[in-house]
mmCIF file of the N, C-alpha and C atoms, coordinates in Angstrom:
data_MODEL
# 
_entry.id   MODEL 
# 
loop_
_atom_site.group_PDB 
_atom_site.id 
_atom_site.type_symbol 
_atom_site.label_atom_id 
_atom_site.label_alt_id 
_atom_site.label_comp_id 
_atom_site.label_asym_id 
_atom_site.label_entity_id 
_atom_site.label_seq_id 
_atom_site.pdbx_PDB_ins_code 
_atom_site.Cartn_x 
_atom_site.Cartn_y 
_atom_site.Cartn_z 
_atom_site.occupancy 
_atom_site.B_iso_or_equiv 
_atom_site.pdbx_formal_charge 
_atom_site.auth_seq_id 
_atom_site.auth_comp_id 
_atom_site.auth_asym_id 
_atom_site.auth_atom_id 
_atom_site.pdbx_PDB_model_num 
ATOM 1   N N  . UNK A 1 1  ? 143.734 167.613 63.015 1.00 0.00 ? 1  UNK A N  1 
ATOM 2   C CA . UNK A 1 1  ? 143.839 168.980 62.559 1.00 0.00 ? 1  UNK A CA 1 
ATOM 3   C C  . UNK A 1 1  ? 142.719 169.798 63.204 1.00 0.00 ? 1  UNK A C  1 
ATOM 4   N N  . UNK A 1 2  ? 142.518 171.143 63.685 1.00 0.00 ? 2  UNK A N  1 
ATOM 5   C CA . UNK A 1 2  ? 142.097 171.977 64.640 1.00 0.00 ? 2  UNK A CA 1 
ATOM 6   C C  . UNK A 1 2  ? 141.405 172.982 63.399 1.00 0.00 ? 2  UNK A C  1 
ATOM 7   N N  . UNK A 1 3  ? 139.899 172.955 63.574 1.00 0.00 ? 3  UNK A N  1 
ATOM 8   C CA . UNK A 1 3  ? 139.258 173.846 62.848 1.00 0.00 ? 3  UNK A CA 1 
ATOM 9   C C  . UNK A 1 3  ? 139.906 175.064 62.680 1.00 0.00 ? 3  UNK A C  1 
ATOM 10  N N  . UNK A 1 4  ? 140.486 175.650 63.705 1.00 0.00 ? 4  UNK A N  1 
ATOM 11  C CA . UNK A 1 4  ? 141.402 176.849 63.649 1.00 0.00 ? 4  UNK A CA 1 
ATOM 12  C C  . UNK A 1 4  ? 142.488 177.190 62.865 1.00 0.00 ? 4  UNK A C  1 
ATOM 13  N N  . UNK A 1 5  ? 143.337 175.916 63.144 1.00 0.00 ? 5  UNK A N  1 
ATOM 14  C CA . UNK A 1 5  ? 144.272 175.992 61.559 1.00 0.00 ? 5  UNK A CA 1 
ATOM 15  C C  . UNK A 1 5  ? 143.961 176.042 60.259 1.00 0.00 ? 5  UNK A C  1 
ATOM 16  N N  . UNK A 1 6  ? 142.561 175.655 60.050 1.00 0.00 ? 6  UNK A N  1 
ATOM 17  C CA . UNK A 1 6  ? 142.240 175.649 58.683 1.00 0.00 ? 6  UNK A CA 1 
ATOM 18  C C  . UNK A 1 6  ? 141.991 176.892 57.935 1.00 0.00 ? 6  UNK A C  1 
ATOM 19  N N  . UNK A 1 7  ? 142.946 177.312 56.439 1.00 0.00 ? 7  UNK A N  1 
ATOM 20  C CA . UNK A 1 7  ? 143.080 178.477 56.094 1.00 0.00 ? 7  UNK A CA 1 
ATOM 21  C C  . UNK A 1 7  ? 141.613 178.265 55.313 1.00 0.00 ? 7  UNK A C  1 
ATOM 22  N N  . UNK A 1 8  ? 140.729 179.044 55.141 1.00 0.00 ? 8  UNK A N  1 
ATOM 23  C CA . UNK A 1 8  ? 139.440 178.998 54.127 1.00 0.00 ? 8  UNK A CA 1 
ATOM 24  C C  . UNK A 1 8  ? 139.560 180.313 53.365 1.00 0.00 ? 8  UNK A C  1 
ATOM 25  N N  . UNK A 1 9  ? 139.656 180.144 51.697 1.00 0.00 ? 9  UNK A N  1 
ATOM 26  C CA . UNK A 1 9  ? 139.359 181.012 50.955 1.00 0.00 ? 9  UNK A CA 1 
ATOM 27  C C  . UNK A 1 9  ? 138.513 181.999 51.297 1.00 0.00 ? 9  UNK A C  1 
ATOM 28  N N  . UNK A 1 10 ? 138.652 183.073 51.367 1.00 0.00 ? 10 UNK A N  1 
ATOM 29  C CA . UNK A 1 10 ? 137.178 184.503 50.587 1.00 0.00 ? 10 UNK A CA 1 
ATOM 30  C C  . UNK A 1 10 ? 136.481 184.400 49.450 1.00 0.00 ? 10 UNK A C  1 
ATOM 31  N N  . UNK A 1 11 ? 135.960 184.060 49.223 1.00 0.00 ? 11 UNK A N  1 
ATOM 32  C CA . UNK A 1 11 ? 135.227 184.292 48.240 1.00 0.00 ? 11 UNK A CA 1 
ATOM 33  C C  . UNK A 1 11 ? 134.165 185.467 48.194 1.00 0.00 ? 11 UNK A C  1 
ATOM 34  N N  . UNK A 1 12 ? 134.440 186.485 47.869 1.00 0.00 ? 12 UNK A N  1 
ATOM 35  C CA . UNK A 1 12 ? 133.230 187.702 47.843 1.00 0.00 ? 12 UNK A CA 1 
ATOM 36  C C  . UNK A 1 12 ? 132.630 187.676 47.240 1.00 0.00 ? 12 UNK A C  1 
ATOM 37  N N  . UNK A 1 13 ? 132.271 187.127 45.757 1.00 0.00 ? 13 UNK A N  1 
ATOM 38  C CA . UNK A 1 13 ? 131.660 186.912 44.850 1.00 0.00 ? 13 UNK A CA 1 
ATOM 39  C C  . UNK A 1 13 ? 130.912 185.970 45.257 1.00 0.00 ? 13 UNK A C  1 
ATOM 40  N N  . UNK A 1 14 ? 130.833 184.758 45.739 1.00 0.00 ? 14 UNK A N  1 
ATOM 41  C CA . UNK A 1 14 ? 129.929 184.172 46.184 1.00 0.00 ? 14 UNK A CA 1 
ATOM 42  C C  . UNK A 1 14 ? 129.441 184.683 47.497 1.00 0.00 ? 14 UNK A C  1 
ATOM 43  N N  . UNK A 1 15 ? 129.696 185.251 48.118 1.00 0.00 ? 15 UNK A N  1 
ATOM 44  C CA . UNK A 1 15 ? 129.239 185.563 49.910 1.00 0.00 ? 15 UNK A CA 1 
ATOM 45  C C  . UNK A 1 15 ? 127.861 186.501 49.240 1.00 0.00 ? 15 UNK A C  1 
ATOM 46  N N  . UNK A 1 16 ? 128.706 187.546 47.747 1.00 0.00 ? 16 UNK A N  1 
ATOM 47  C CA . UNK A 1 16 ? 127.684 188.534 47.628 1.00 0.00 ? 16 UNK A CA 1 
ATOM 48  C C  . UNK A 1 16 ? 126.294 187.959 46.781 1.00 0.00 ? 16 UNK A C  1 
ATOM 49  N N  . UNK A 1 17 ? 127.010 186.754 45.512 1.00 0.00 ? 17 UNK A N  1 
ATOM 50  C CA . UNK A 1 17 ? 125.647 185.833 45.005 1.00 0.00 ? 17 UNK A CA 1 
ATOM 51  C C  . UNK A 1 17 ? 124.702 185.551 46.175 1.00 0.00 ? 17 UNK A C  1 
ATOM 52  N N  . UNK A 1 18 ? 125.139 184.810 47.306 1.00 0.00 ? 18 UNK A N  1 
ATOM 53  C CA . UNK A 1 18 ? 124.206 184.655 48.149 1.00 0.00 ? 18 UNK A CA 1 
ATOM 54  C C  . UNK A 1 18 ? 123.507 185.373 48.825 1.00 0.00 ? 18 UNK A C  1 
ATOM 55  N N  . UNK A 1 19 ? 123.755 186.467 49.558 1.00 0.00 ? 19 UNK A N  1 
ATOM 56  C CA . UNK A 1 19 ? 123.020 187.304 49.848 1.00 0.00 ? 19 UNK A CA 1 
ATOM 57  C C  . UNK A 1 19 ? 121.842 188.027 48.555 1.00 0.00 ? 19 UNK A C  1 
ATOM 58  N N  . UNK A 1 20 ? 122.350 188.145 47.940 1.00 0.00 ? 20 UNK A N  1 
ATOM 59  C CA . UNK A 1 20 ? 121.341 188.928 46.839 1.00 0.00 ? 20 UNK A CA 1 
ATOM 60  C C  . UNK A 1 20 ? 120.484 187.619 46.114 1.00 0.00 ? 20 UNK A C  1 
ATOM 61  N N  . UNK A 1 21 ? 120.646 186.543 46.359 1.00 0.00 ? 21 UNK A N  1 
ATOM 62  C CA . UNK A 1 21 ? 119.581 185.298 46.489 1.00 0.00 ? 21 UNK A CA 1 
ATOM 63  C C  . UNK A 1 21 ? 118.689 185.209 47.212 1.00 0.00 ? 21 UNK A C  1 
ATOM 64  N N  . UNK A 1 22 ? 119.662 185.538 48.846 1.00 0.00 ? 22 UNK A N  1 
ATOM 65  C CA . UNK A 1 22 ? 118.698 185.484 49.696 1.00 0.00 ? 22 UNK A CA 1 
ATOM 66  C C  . UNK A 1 22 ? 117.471 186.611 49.797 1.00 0.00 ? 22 UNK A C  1 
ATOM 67  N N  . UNK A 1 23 ? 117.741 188.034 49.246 1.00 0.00 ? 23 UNK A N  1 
ATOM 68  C CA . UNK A 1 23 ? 116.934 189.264 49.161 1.00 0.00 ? 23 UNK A CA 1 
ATOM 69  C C  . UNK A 1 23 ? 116.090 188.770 48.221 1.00 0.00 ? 23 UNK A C  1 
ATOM 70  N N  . UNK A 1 24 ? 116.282 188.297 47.269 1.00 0.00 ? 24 UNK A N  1 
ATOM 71  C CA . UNK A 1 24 ? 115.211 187.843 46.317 1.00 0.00 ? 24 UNK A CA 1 
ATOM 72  C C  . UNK A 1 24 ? 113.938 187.385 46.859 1.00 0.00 ? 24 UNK A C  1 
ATOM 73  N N  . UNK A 1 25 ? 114.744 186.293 47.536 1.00 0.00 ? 25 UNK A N  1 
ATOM 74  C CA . UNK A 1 25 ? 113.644 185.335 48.177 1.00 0.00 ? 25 UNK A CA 1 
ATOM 75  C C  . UNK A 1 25 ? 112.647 185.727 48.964 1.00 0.00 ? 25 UNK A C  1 
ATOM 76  N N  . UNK A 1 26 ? 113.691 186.627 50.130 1.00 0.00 ? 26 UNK A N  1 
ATOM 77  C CA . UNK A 1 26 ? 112.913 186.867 51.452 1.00 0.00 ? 26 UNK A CA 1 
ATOM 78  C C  . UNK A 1 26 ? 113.305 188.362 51.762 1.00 0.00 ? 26 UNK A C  1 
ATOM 79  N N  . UNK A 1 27 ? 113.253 189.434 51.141 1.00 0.00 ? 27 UNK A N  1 
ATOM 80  C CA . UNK A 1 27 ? 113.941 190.715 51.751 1.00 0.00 ? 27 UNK A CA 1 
ATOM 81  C C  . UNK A 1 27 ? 113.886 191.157 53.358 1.00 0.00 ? 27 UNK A C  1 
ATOM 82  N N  . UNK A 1 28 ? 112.629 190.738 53.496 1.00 0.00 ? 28 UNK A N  1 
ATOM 83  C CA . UNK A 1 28 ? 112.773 190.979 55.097 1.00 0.00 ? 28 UNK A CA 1 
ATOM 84  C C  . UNK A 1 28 ? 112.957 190.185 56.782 1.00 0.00 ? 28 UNK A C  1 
ATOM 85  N N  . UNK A 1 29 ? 113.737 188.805 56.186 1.00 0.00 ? 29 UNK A N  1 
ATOM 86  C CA . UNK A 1 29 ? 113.983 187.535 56.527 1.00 0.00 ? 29 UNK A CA 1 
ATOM 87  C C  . UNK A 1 29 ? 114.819 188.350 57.814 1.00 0.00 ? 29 UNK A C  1 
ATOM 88  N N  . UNK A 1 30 ? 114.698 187.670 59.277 1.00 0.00 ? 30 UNK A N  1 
ATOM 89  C CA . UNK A 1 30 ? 115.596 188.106 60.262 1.00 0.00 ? 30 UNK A CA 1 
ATOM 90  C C  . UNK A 1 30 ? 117.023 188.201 59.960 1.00 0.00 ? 30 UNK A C  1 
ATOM 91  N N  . UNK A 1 31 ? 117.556 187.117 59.183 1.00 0.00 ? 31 UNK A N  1 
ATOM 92  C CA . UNK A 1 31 ? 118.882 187.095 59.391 1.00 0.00 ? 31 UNK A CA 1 
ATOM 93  C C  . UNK A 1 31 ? 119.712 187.775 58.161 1.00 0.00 ? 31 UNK A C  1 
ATOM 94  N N  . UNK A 1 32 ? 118.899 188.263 57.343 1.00 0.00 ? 32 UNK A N  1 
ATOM 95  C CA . UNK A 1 32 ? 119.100 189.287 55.910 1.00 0.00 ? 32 UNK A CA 1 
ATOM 96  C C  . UNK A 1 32 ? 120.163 190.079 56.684 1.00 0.00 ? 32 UNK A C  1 
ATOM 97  N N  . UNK A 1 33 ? 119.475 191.233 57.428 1.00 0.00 ? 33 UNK A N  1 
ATOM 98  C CA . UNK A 1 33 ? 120.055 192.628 57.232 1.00 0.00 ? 33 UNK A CA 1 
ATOM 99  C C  . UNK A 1 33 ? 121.690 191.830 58.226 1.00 0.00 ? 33 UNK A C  1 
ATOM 100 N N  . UNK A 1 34 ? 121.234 191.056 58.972 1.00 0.00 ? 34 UNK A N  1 
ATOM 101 C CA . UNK A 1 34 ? 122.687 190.370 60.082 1.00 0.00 ? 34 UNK A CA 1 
ATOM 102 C C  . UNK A 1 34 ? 123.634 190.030 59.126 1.00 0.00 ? 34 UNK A C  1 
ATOM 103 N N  . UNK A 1 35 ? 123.338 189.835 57.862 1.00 0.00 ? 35 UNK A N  1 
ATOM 104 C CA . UNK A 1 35 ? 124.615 188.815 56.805 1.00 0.00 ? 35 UNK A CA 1 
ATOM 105 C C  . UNK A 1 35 ? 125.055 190.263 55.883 1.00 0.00 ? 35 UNK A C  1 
ATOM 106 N N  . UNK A 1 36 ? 123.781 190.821 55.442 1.00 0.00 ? 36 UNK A N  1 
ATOM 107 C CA . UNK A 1 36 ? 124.618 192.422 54.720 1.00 0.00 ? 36 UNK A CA 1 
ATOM 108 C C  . UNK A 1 36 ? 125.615 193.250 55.539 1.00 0.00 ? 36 UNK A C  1 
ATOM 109 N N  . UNK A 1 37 ? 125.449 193.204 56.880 1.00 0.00 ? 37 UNK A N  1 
ATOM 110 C CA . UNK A 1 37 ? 125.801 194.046 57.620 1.00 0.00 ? 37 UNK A CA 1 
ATOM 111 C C  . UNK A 1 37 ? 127.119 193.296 58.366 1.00 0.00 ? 37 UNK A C  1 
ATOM 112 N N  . UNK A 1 38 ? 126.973 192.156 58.044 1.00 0.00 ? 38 UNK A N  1 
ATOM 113 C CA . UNK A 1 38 ? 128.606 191.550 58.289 1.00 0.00 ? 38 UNK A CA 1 
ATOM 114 C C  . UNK A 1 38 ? 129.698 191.273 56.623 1.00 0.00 ? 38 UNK A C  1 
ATOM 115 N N  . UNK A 1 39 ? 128.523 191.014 56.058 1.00 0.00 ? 39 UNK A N  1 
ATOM 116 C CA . UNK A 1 39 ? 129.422 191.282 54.705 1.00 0.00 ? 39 UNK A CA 1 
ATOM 117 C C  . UNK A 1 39 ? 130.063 193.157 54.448 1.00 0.00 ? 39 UNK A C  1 
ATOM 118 N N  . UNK A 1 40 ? 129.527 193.710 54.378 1.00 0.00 ? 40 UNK A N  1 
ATOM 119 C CA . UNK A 1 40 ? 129.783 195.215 54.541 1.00 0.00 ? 40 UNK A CA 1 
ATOM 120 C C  . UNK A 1 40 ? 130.778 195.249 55.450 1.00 0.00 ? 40 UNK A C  1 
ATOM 121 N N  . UNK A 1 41 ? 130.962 195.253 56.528 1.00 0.00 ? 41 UNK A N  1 
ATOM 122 C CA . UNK A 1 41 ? 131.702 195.028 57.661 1.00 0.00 ? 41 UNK A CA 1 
ATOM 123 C C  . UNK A 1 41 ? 133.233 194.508 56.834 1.00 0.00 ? 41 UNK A C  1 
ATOM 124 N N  . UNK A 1 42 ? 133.235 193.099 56.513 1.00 0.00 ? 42 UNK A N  1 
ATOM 125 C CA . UNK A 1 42 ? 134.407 192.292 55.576 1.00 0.00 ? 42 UNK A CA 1 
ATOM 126 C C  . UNK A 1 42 ? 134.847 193.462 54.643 1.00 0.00 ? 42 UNK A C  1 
ATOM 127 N N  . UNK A 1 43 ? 133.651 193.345 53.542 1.00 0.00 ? 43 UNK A N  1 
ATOM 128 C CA . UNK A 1 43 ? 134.227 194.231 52.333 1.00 0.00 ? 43 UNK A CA 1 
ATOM 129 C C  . UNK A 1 43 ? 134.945 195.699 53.212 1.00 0.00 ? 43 UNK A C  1 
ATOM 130 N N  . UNK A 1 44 ? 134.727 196.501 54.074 1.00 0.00 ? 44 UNK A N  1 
ATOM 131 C CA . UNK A 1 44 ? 135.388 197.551 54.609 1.00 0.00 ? 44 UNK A CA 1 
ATOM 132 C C  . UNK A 1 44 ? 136.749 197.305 55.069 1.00 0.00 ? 44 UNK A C  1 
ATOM 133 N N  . UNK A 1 45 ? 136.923 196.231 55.628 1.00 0.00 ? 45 UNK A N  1 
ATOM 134 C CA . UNK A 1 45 ? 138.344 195.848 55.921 1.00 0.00 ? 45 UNK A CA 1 
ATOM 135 C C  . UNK A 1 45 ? 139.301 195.275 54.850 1.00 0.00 ? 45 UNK A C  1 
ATOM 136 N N  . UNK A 1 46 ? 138.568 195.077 54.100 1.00 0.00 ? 46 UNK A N  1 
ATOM 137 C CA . UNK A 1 46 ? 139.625 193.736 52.777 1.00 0.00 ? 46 UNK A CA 1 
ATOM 138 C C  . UNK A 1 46 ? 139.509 194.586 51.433 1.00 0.00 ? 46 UNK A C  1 
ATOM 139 N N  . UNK A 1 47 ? 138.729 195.407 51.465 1.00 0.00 ? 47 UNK A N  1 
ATOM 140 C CA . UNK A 1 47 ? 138.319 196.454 50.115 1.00 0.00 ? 47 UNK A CA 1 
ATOM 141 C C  . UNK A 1 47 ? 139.229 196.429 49.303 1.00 0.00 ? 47 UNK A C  1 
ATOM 142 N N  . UNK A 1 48 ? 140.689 197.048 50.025 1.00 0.00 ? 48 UNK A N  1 
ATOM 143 C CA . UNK A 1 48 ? 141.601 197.388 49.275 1.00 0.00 ? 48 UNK A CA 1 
ATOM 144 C C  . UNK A 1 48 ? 142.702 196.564 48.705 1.00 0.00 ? 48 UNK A C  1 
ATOM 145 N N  . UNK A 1 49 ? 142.389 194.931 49.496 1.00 0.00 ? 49 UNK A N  1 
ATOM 146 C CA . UNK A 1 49 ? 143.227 193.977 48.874 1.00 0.00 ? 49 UNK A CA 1 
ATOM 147 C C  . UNK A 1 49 ? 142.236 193.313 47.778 1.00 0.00 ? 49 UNK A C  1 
ATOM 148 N N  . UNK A 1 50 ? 141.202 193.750 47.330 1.00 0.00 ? 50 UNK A N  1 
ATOM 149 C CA . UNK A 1 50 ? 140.549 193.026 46.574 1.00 0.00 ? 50 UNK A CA 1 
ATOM 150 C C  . UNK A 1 50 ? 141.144 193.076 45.164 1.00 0.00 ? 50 UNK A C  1 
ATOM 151 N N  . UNK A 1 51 ? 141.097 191.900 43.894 1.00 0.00 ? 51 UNK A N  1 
ATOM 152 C CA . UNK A 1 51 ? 141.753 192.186 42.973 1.00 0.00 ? 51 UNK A CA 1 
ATOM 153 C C  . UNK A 1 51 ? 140.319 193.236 42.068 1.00 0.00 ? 51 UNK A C  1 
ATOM 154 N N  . UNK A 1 52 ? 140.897 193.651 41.597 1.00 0.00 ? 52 UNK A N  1 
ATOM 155 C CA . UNK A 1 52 ? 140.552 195.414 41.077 1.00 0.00 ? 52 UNK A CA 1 
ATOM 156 C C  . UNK A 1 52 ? 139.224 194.974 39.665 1.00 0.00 ? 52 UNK A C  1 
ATOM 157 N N  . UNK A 1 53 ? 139.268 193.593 38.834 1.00 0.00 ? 53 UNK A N  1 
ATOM 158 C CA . UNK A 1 53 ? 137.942 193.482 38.481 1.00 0.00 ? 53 UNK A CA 1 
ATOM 159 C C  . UNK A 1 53 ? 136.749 192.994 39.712 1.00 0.00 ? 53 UNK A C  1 
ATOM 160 N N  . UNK A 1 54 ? 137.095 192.050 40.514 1.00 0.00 ? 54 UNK A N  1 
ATOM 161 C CA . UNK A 1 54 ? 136.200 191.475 41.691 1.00 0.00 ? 54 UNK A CA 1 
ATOM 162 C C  . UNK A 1 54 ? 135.558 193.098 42.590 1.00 0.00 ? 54 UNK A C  1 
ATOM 163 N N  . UNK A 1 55 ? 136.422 194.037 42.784 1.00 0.00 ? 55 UNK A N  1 
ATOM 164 C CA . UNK A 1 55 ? 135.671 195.530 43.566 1.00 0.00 ? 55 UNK A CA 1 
ATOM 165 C C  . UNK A 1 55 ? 134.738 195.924 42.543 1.00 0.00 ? 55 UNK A C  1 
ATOM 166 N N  . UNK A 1 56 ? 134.990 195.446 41.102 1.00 0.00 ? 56 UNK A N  1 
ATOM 167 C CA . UNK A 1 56 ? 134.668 196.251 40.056 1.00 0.00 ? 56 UNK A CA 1 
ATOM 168 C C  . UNK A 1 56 ? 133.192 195.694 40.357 1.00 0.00 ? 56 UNK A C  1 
ATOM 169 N N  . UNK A 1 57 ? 133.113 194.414 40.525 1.00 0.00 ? 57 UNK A N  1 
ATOM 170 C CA . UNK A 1 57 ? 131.483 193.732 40.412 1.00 0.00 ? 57 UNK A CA 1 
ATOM 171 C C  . UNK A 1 57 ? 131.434 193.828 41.563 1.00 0.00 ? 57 UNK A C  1 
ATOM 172 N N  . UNK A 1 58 ? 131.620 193.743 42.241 1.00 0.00 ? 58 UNK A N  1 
ATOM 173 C CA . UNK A 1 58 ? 131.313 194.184 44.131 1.00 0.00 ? 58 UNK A CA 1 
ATOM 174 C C  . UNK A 1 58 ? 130.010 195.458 43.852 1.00 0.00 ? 58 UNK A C  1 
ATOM 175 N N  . UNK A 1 59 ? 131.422 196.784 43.568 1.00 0.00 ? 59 UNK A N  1 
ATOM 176 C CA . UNK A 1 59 ? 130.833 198.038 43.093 1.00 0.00 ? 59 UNK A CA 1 
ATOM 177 C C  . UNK A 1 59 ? 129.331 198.005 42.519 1.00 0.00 ? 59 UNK A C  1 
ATOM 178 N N  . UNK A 1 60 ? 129.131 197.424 40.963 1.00 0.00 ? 60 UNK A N  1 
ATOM 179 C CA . UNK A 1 60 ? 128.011 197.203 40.467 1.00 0.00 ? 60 UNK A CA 1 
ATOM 180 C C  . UNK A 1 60 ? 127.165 196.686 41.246 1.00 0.00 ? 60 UNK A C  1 
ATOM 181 N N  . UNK A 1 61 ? 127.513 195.629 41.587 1.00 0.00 ? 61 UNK A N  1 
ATOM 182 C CA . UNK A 1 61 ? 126.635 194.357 42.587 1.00 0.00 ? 61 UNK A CA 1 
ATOM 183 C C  . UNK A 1 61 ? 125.615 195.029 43.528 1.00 0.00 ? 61 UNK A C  1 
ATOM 184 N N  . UNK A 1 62 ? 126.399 196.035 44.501 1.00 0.00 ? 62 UNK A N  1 
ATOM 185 C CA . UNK A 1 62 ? 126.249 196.349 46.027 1.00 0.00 ? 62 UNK A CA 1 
ATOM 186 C C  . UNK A 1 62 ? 124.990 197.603 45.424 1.00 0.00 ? 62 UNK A C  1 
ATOM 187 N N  . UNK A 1 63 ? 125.298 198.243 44.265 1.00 0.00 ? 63 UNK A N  1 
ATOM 188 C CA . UNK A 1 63 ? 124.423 199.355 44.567 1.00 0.00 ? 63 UNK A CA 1 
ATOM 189 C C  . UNK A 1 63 ? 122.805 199.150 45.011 1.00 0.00 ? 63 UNK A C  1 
ATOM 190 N N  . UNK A 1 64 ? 122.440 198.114 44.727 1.00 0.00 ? 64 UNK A N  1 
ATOM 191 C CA . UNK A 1 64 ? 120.528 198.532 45.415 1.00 0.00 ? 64 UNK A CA 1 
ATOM 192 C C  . UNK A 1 64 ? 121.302 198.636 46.904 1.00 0.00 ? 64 UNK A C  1 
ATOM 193 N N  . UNK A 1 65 ? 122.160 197.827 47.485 1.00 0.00 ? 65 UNK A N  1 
ATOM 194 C CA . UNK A 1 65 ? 122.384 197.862 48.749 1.00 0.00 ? 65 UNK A CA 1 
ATOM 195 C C  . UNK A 1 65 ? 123.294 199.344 49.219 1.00 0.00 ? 65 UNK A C  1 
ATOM 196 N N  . UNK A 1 66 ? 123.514 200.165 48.755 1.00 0.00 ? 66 UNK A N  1 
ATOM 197 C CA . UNK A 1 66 ? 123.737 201.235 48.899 1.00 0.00 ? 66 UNK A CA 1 
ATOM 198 C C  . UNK A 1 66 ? 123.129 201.681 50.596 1.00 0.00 ? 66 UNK A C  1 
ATOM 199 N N  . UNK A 1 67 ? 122.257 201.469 51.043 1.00 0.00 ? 67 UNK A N  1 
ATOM 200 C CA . UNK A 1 67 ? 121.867 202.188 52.319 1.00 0.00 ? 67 UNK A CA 1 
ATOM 201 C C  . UNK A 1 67 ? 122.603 201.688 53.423 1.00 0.00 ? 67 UNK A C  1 
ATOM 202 N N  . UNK A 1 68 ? 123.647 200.794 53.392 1.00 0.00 ? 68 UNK A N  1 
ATOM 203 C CA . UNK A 1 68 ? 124.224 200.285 54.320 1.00 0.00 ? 68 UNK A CA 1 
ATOM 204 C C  . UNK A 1 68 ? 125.550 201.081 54.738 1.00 0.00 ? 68 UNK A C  1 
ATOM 205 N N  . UNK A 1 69 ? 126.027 201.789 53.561 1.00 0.00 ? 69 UNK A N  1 
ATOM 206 C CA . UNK A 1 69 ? 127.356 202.241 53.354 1.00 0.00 ? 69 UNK A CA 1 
ATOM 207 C C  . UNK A 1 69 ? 127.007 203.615 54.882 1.00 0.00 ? 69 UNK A C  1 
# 
């Protein structure tokens, strides 16, 4: 089987736990702003298929990160 075929879940809720772990830890870590700024990126394209409580905590979640938008 070909890494490529393999379908892998989204999980946004965890992509976003982790990042806001990782800010905890290290806010100004090199590869921080590279993972907000590809998560942001995702959430802009998939926003609108998201189910409507998960945007809801997205929404809450994202605001300190607000400067990215």
């Amino acid at each position: 089987m070909e890494i490529n075929s393999l379908i892998i879940p989204e999980k946004p809720l965890l992509m976003l736990q982790s990042i806001k772990c990782a800010w905890r830890l290290d806010p100004s870590h090199e590869h921080l702003h590279d993972c907000l700024l590809r998560f942001r990126s995702w959430l802009d394209e998939k926003y609108d298929s998201l189910v409507q409580s998960v945007a809801s905590v997205i929404d809450t979640e994202m605001q300190p990160f607000r400067w990215l938008a």
